[in-house]
C-alpha positions in Angstrom: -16.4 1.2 17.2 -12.4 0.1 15.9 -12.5 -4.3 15.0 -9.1 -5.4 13.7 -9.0 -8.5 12.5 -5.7 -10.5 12.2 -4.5 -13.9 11.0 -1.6 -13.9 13.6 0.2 -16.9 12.2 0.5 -18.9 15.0 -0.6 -22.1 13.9 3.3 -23.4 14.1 3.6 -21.5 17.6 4.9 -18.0 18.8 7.6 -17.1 20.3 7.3 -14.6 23.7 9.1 -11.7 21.3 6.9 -12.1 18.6 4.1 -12.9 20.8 5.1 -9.3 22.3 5.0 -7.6 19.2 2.1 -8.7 17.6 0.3 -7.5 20.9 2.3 -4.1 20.9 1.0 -3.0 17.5 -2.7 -4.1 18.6 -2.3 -1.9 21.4 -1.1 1.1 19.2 -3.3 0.1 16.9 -6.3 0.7 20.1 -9.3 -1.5 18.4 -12.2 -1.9 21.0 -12.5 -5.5 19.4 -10.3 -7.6 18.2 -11.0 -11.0 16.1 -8.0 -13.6 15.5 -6.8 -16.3 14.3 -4.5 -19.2 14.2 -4.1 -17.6 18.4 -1.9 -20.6 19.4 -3.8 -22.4 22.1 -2.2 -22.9 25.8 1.2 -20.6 24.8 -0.3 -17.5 26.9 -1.0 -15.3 23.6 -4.4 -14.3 25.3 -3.4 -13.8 28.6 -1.1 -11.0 27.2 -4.2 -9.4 25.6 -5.6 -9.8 28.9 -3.5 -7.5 30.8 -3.8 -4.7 28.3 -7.1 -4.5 29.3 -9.2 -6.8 26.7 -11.2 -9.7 28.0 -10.9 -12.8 25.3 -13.3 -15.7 24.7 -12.1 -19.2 25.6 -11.9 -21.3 22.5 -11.3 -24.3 24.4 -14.4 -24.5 25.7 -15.7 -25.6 22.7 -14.9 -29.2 21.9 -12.7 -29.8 19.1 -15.1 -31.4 16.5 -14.7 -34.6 14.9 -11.5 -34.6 13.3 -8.3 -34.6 15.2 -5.4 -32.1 14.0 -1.9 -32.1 15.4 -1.7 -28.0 15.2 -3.6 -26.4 18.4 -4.8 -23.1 17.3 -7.9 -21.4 17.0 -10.0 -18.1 16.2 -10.8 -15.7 19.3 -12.4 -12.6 20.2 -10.9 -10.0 22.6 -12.5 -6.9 23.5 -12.6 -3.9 25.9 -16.2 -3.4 25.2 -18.7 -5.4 27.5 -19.1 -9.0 25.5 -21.1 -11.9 26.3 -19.3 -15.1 24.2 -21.8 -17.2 22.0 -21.6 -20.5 21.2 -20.5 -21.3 17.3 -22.3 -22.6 14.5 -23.8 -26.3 14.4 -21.6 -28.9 12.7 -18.5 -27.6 12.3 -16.0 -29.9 11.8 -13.5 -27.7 14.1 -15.5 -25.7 16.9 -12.6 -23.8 18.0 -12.1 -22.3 14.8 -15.1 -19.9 14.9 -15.4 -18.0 17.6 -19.1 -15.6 18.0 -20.1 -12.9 20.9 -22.2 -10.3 21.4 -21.2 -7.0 21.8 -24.0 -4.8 22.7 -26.4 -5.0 19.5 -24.0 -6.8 17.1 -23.1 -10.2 16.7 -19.6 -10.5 15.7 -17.8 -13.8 14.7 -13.8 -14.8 13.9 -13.5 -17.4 11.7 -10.9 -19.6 10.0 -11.9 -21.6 6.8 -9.1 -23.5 6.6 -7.2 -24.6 3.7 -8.4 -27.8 2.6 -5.7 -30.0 1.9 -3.8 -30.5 5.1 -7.4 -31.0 6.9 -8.7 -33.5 4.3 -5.4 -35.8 4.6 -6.5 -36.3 8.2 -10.2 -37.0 7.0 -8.9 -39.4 4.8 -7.0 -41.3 7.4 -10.3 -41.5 9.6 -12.1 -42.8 7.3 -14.3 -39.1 7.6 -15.6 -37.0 4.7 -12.9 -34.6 3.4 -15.6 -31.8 3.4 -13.8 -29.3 5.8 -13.5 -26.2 3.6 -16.9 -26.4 2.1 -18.7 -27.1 5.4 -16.8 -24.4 7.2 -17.9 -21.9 4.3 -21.3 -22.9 4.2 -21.3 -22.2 8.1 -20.6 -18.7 7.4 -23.0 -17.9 5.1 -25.8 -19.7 6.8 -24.7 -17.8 10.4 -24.4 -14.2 8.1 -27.8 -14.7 7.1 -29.3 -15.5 10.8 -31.1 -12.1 11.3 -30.0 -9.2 13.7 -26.7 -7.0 13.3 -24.2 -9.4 12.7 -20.7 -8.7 11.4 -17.9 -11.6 10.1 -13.8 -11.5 9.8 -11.4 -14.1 9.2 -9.0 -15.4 7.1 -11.3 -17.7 4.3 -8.3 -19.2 2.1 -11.0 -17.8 -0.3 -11.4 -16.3 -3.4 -8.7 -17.0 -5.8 -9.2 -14.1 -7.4 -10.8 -11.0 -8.5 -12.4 -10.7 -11.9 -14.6 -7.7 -12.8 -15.5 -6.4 -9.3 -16.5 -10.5 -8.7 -14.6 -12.8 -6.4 -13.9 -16.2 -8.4 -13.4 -19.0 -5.7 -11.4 -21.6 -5.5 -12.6 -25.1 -7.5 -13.2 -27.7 -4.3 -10.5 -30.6 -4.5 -13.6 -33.2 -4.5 -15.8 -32.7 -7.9 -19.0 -33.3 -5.6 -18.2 -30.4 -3.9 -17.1 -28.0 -6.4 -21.1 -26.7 -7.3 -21.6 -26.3 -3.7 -18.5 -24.2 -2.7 -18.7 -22.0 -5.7 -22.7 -21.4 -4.7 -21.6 -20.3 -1.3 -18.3 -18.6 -2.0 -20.7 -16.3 -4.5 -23.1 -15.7 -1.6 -20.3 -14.6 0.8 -18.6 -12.3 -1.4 -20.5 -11.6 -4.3 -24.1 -11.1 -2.3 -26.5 -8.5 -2.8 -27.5 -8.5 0.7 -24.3 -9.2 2.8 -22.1 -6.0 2.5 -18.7 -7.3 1.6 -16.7 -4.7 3.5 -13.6 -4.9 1.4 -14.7 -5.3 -1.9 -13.3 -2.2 -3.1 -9.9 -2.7 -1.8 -9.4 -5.9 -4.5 -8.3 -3.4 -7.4 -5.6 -5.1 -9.5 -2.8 -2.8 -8.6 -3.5 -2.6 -4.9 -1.6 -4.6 -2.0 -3.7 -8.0 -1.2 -3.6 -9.2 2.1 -1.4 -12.4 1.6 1.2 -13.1 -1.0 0.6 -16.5 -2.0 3.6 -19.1 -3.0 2.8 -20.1 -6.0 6.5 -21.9 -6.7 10.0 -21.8 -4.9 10.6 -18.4 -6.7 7.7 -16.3 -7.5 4.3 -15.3 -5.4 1.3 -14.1 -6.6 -1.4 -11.8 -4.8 -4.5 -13.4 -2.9 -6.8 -11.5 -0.7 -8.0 -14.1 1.5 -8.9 -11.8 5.1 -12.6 -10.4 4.8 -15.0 -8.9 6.6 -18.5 -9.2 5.8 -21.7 -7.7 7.2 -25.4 -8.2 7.3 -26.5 -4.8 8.0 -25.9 -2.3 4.9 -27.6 0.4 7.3 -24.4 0.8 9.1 -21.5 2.9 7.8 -18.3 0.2 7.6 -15.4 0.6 6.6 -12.3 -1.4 6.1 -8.8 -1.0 5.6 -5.6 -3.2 5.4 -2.5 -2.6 7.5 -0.2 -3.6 5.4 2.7 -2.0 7.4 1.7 -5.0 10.1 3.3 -7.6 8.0 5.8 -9.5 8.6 9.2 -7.7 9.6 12.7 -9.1 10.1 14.4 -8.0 13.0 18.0 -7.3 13.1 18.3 -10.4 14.8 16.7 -12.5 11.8 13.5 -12.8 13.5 10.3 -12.3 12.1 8.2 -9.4 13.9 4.1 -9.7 13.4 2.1 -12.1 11.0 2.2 -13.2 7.3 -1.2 -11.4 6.9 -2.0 -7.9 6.5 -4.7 -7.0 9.6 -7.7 -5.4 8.3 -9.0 -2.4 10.6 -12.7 -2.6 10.3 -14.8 0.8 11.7 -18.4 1.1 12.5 -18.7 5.2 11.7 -22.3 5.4 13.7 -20.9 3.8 16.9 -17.0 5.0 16.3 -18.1 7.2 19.4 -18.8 4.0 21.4 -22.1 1.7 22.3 
């Protein structure tokens, strides 16, 4: 079995040529599932993955959650593989940005733990807890450590960095939070039971799979899409495409995403279900 999972970028919108392109290179690329995110609701992104042959969840069926949020995108799953869509896990803030199914034994789940700040500014407004982040996070583990085969990609806007083999998160922007999110970001990537699928591709000289602004002249590395897996029976592996990145055309365009897709491969199953 071939899962790519891809941050598309779409959270702004994509246009039909990009739109095209992104799903050209899936379709080279020939993944029996595919999990995304920031898929721009209502703008037909789906429908193209449609008519190449993959049947997609449909993240609007899931309210939106509590808080409102002017940008209308969400996580999905696509695949050519009989799938049976799940519902997400309890109290998230944002439904639509987790996405589960079952694909014959496995559980698989796209997720998008956004970046706090933008979310939290609307939580302030509403009067609502500005919790998004950690909640999303803890969501994660707690649906990782359900029981059965379960497997879980997405972009995390987590860890900051890499120290020792170890990811170190992120300190939460509310000091009530900041024990909490540093618990869970340790059992996500740092677990001796979940199987964190590319660990070993967080060496300090190898390409991350999003450069981070870190000022309006320099970047730094950050390795924010994972995949993580409750079942260290199975033989994954993981790789970054980093040749799917973004690309300007000749007409000053910008071809694919801002994030690296990570091809994730179930060796036992590569040979299908």
């Amino acid at each position: 079995m071939r899962i790519l999972n891809w941050n598309i970028h779409g959270a702004r919108g994509i246009g039909p040529s990009k739109q095209a392109a992104i799903v050209e290179a899936i379709v080279a690329v020939d993944p029996d599932v595919v999990l995304l995110q920031e898929v721009p609701l209502g703008s037909g992104f789906l429908e193209r993955l449609a008519a190449q042959g993959y049947a997609t969840t449909e993240p609007t069926r899931h309210p939106e959650g509590l808080w409102e949020n002017r940008r209308k995108n969400a996580a999905a799953i696509a695949a050519r593989l009989p799938m049976i869509e799940l519902a997400p896990p309890r109290d998230l803030r944002f439904p639509r940005l987790f996405s589960v199914a079952r694909i014959g034994d496995l559980e698989v789940a796209s997720c998008h733990i956004p970046n706090a700040s933008g979310f939290n500014r609307v939580a302030k407004k509403l009067g609502l807890t500005p919790d998004i982040k950690v909640t999303h996070l803890d969501r994660a583990l707690e649906w990782l450590n359900l029981g059965g085969r379960r497997l879980l990609a997405g972009d995390f806007n987590e860890p900051d960095y890499f120290q020792g083999g170890r990811a170190i998160g992120f300190r939460a922007s509310r000091p009530l939070d900041r024990d909490r999110q540093r618990t869970i970001v340790d059992g996500l990537m740092n677990s001796a039971t979940i199987d964190h699928l590319c660990r070993g591709l967080h060496e300090r000289d190898d390409e991350p799979s999003h450069w981070i602004k870190s000022g309006p002249h320099s970047v730094r590395k950050g390795w924010f899409d994972h995949a993580l897996a409750n079942d260290q029976r199975t033989t994954w592996t993981a790789t970054y495409l980093h040749e799917l990145r973004i690309v300007r055309t000749e007409e000053g365009g910008e071809r694919y995403s801002d994030r690296s897709p990570l091809l994730i491969v179930d060796a036992r199953l590569e040979d299908g279900l």
